[in-house]
VOGU-3710 file (C-alpha; in Angstrom, 3 decimals, decimal comma):
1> xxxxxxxxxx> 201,025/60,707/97,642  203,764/61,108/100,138  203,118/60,091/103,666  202,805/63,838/105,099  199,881/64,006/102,358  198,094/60,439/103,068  198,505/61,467/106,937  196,451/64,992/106,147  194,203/63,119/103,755  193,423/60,687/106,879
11> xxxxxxxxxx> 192,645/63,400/109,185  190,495/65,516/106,718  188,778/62,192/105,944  186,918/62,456/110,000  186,213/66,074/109,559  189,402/67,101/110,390  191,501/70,168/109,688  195,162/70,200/109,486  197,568/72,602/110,310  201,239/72,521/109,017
21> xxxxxxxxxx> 203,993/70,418/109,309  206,645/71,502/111,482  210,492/70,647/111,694  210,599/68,761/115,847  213,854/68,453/117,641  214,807/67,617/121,136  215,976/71,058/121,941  216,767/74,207/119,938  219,728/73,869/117,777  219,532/69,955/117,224
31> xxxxxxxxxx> 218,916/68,291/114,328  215,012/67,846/113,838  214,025/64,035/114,339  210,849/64,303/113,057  207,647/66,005/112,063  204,281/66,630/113,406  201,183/68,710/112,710  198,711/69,584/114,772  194,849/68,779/113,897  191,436/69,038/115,363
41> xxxxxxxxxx> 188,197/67,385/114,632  185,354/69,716/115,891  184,902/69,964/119,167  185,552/66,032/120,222  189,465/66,252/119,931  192,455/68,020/118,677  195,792/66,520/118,912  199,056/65,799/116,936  200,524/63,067/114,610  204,202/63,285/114,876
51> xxxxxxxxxx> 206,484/60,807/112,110  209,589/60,033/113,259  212,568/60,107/110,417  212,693/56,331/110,683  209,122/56,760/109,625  207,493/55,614/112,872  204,024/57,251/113,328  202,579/58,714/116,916  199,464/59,864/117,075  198,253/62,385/120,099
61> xxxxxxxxxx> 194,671/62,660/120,970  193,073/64,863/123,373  189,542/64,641/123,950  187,305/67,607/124,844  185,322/65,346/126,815  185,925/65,329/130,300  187,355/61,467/131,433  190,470/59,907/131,598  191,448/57,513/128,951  193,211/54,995/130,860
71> xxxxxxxxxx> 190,089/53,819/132,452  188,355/53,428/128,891  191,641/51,213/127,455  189,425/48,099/128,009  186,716/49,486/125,590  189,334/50,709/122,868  188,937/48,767/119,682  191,940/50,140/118,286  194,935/48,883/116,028  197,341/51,079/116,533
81> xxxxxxxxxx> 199,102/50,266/119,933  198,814/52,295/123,083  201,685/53,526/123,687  200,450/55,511/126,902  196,627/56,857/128,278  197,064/59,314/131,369  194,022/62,283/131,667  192,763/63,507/128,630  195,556/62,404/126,446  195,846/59,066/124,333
91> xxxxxxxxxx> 199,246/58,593/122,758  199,073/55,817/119,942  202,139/54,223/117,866  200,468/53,889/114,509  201,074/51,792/111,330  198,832/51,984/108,057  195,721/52,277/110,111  195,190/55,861/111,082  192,331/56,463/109,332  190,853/53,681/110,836
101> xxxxxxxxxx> 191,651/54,364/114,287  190,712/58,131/113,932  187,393/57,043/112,811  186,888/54,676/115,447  188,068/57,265/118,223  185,751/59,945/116,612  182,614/57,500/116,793  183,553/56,511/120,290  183,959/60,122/121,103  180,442/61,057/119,661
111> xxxxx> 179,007/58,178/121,417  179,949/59,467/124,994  178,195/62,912/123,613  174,279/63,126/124,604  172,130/63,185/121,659
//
């Protein structure tokens, strides 16, 4: 499984549904650095994961919820590292631990939701 596949896998493995991988570059008419797909897990988040050609992993999460990540950082049990949390938006640098991050984020996500 090729790491476009284990990242989809990952997603779909929270409830997730993938879109398709797309070709990034800086502007039009450079060469593409990367690729991302978009994905959204019901109605707690939607967001990208973008790989790098280096193979460096970013993950983008943006919470339906109304709050602002970067005063929940403290609570944040995750291992990938935070790379920034401004608003809505979480930006992570991952390594093999997507799934377990997504997981975590989607728990954390339903726990803020009222029963």
């Amino acid at each position: 499984m090729n790491m476009e596949e284990r990242i989809s896998s990952s997603i779909k493995s929270v409830g997730g549904e993938v879109g398709e991988w797309v070709q990034v570059s800086e502007r039009p008419g450079r060469e593409p650095f990367g690729r991302e797909v978009e994905f959204r897990v019901g109605n707690l988040m939607w967001g990208k994961v973008h790989v790098r050609k280096e193979g460096d992993i970013y993950l983008l999460v943006i919470s339906n919820k109304v709050f602002n990540w970067k005063d929940r950082v403290k609570d944040l049990k995750l291992k990938g590292e935070i790379v920034d949390a401004v608003g809505g938006m979480l930006w992570l640098k991952e390594g093999q631990e997507l799934e377990e991050d997504l997981k975590w984020i989607k728990g954390y996500l339903e726990s803020l939701s009222p029963k």
